[in-house]
Structure formats: structure tokens, C-alpha cells
C-alpha positions as CSV (number, residue, x, y, z in Angstrom):
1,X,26.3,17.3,4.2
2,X,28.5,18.9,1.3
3,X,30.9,16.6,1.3
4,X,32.1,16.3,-2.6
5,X,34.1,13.4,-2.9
6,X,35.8,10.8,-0.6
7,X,39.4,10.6,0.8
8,X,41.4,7.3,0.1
9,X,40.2,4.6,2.4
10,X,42.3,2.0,1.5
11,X,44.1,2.1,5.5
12,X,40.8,1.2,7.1
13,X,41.3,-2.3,7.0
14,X,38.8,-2.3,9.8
15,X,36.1,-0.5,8.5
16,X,32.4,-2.4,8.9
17,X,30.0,0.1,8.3
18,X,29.8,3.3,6.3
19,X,27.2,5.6,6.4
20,X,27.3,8.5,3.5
21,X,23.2,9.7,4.2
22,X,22.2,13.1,2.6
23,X,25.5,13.7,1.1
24,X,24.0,15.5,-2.2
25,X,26.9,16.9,-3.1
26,X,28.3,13.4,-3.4
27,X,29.0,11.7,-7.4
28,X,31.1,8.7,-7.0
29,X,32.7,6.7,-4.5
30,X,36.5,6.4,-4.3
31,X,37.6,3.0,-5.6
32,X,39.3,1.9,-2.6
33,X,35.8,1.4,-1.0
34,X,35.0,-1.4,-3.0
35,X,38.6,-3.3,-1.6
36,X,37.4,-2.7,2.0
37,X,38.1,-6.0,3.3
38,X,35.7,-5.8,6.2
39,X,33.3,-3.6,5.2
40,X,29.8,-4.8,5.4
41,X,27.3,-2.2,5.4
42,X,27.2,1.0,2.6
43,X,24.6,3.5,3.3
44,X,24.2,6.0,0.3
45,X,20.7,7.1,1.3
46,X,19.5,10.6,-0.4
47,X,22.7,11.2,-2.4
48,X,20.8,13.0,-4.8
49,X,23.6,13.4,-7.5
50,X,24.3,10.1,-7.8
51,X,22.8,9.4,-11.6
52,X,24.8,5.6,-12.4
53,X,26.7,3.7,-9.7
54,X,29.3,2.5,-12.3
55,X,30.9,-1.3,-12.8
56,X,33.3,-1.7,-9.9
57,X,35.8,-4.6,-9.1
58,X,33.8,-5.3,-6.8
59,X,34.7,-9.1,-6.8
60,X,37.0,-8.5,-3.6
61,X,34.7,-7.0,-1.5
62,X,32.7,-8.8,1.6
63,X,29.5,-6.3,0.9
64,X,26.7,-7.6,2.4
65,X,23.9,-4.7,2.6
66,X,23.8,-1.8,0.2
67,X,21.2,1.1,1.3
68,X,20.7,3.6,-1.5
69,X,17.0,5.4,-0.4
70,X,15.8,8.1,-2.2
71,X,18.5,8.8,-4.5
72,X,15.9,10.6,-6.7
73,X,18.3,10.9,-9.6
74,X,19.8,7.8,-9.5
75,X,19.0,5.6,-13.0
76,X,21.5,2.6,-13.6
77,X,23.3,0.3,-11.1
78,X,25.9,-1.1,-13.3
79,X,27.1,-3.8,-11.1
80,X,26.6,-5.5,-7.3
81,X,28.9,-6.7,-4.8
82,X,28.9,-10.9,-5.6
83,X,28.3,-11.5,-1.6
84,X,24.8,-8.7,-1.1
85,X,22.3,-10.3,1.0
86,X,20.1,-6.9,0.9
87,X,19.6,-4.5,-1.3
88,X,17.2,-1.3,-0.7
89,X,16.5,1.3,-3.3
90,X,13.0,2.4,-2.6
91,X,12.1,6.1,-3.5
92,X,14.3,5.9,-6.2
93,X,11.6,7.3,-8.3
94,X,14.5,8.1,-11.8
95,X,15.7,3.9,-11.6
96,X,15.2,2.0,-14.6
97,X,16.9,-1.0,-14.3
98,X,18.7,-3.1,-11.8
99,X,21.6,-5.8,-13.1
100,X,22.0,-8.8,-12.4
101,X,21.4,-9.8,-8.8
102,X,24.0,-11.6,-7.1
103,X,22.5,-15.7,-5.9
104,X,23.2,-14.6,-1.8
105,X,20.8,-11.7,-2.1
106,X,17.5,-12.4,0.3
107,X,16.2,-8.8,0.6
108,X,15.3,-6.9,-2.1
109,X,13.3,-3.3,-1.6
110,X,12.4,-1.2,-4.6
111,X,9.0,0.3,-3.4
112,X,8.3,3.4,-5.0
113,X,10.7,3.3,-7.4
114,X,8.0,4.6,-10.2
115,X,10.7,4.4,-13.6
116,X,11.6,1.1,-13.0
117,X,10.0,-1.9,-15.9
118,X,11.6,-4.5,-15.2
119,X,13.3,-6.8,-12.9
120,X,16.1,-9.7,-13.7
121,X,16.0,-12.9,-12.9
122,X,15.5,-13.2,-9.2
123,X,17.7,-15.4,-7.3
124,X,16.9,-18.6,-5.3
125,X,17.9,-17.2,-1.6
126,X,15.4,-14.2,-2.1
127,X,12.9,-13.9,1.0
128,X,11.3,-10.8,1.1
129,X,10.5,-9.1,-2.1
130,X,8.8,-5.2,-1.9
131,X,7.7,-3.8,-5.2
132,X,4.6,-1.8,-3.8
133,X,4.2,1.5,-6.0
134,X,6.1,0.1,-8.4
135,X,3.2,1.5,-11.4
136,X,5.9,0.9,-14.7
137,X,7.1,-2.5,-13.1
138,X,6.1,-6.3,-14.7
139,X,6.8,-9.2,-12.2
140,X,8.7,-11.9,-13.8
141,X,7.0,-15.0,-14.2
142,X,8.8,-17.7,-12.5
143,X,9.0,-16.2,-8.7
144,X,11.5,-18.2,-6.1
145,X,10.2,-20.7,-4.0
146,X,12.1,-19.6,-1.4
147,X,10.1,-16.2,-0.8
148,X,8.1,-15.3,2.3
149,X,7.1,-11.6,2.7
150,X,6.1,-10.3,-0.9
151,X,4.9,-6.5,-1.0
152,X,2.7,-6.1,-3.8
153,X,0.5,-3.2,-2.6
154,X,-0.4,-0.3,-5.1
155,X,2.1,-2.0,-7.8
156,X,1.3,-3.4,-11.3
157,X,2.8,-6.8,-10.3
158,X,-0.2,-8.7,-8.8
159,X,-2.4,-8.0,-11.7
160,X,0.6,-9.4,-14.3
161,X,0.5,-12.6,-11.7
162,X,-3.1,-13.3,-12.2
163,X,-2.9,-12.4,-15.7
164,X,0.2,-15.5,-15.8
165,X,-3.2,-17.7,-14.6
166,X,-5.5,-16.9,-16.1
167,X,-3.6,-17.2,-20.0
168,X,-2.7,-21.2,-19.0
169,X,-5.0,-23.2,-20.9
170,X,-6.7,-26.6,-19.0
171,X,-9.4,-28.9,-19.6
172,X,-9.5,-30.0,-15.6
173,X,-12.0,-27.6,-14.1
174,X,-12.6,-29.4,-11.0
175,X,-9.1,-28.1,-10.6
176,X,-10.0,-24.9,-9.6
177,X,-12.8,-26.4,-7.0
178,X,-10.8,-26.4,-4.9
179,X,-8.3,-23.6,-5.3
180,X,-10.9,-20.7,-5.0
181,X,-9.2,-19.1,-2.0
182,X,-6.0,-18.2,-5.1
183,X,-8.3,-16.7,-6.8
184,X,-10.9,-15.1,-4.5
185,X,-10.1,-12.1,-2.5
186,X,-12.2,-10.8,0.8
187,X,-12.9,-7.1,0.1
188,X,-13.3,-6.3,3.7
189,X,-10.0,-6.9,4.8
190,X,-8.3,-4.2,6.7
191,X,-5.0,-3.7,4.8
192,X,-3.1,-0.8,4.2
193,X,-3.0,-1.0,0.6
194,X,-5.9,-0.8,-2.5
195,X,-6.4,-4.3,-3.6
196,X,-9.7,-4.4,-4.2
197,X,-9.7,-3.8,-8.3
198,X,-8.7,-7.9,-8.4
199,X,-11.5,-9.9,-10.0
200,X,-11.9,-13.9,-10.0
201,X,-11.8,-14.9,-13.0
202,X,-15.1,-16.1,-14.6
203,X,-13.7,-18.9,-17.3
204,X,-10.4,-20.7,-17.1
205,X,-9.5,-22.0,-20.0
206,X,-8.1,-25.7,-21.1
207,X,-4.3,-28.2,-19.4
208,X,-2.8,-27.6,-16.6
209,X,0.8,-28.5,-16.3
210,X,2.3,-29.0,-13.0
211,X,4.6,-26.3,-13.5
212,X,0.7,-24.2,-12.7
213,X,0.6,-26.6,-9.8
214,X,3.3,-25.6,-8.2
215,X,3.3,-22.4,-9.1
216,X,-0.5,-22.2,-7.7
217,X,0.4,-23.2,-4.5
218,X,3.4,-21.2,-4.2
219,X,1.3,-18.3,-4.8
220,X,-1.1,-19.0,-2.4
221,X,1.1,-19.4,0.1
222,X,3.0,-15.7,-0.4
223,X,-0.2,-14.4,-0.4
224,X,-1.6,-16.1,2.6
225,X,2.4,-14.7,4.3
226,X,1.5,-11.1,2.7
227,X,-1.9,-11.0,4.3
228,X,-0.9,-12.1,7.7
229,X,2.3,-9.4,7.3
């Protein structure tokens, strides 16, 4: 579509959904979107001249999934809507950074999205997390509890995980006797991703806190969802 830029919405007071896919023409949205009071779904798929959505007031809005695939140019999102529950950016190969993420979000997708480093702190509600092909990204170190599906495939982040393990320091060895399947990986499972490059580690070093404890089986347990997936 060439559609440029968009009329004043501020009359459709009914307005759920908007879909603005393969507008590449498209730079900015007009502010009376982000006032919509029943507006719940924003699809800004392949608007490829998007560069920065901008800090919006977005506190009056009922936002609940933002969809912005494949907006290759697309590098800073400045702000989100305070009630997002998901959030999809994947194939946005130019992102670099997300904000901060709002505590309702339980979806976030950022496959592919090759630029991006880092991510912020992730909030509590989060369920499914998909980073695969994420090659510049570092997983932050304390991961919800609440997660279920976690996409890891082809991404940085699972090795940074293991790497978290294996730097904690413990003297209790017999520990680990009985934790080998969070550490041990079958290399003839059928999964369409390449995960066999993960090694078990051969010495684990000194004290394991029960923050590790938790965290262990936390981690087994996303795996064990990932694998199954």
C-alpha cells in the first residue's frame, strides 16, 4: 500500500482492530491512535520506513497486542502501551533495543531480530519468550518463573544460560548427581533447530546458593516445555 500518513481517528470510538501491513510508505502514526478507547489490536507488519516508534501518551490507551513484523528499518521503540499482553517484532533485523516492557506483557517475539543485544528486565506475567536467531542478543540472568514456551533455537542465549552455571562456585558435587538431565543434551533428537554445539560441563566448581536451586529447576523445566514444543 502507499498510503503516507493517516487521517484523524479520534471519531472511531469503536475501533478494535487496525491493520496497517505493507504500508512502506508509512512514517508515523497519527496521535489520535494512541487515545483509541477500544482499540485492542495494532498491526504495523512490513512498514519498512518506520525507523523509531516515538514516546506516545500512550497511558490512555487499552492496547493489548502490538504486531510490528519485519519492519527491516525499524531501530528504537521508545515507549509501550502500559496494558500489552503481546508484543511481536521478529524480522526486525535494524532493532537494537526494546524499552521497558509493561508487567501485563505474556508474549514476547523477537526471533530474527539479528541487531538487537540486549533485552530489559522481563516481566513476571511473561509465558512464551522467542529469541531464536537472535546472534547479537545476551539473555538476562534472572528469567521469570512464570515462562513456559522459550525459543532459544539458533540464538546466543542458551549458551550465556549455561555459561550463568557453570561460573557459580559449590563445594556440593553430589549436587549435580542428580541434575544431569540440565546439563546433558541427547544429540539425536529430531528438532528443527542446531543445538548440538552444547557441551556438559566437565568440572563445576565450589557453593551453591538456592537462588542456583531454583533457578536449576526452573531451567529444566523450560527446557523440558521447549523440547516437547
Amino acid at each position: 500500500m502507499k498510503l503516507k500518513e493517516l487521517p484523524d481517528l479520534s471519531g472511531a470510538i469503536r475501533l478494535e482492530e487496525l491493520y496497517l501491513c505493507g504500508c512502506y510508505r508509512l512514517r508515523s502514526l497519527h496521535s489520535s491512535i494512541f487515545s483509541l478507547p477500544k482499540l485492542k489490536t495494532l498491526e504495523l507488519s512490513r512498514c519498512m520506513s518506520f525507523t523509531i516508534l516515538p514516546s506516545s501518551p500512550w497511558r490512555n490507551s487499552e492496547l493489548k497486542c502490538l504486531l510490528m513484523r519485519a519492519c527491516d528499518n525499524l531501530q528504537t521503540i521508545s515507549e509501550l502501551p502500559p496494558f500489552l499482553t503481546t508484543l511481536d517484532v521478529s524480522f526486525s533485523a535494524s532493532l537494537k533495543t526494546l524499552p521497558n516492557l509493561p508487567l501485563s506483557l505474556q508474549a514476547l517475539n523477537a526471533a530474527f531480530c539479528e541487531s538487537l543485544e540486549n533485552l530489559p528486565e522481563l516481566p513476571p506475567l511473561l509465558s512464551t519468550l522467542n529469541v531464536s536467531a537472535c546472534y547479537s542478543l545476551q539473555i538476562p540472568p534472572n528469567l521469570p518463573f512464570s515462562l513456559q514456551i522459550v525459543n532459544l533455537c539458533e540464538s546466543c542465549s542458551l549458551r550465556s544460560i549455561l555459561e550463568h552455571i557453570r561460573s557459580i562456585k559449590t563445594t556440593d558435587t553430589k549436587y549435580f548427581e542428580s541434575q544431569q538431565t540440565l546439563l546433558n543434551f541427547p544429540t539425536d533428537l529430531q528438532m528443527p533447530c542446531t543445538c548440538n554445539s552444547i557441551e556438559t560441563p566437565q568440572e563445576l566448581s565450589p557453593s551453591l546458593s538456592s537462588q542456583f536451586d531454583d533457578f536449576s529447576a526452573y531451567l529444566d523445566t523450560c527446557i523440558r516445555n521447549f523440547l516437547k514444543a
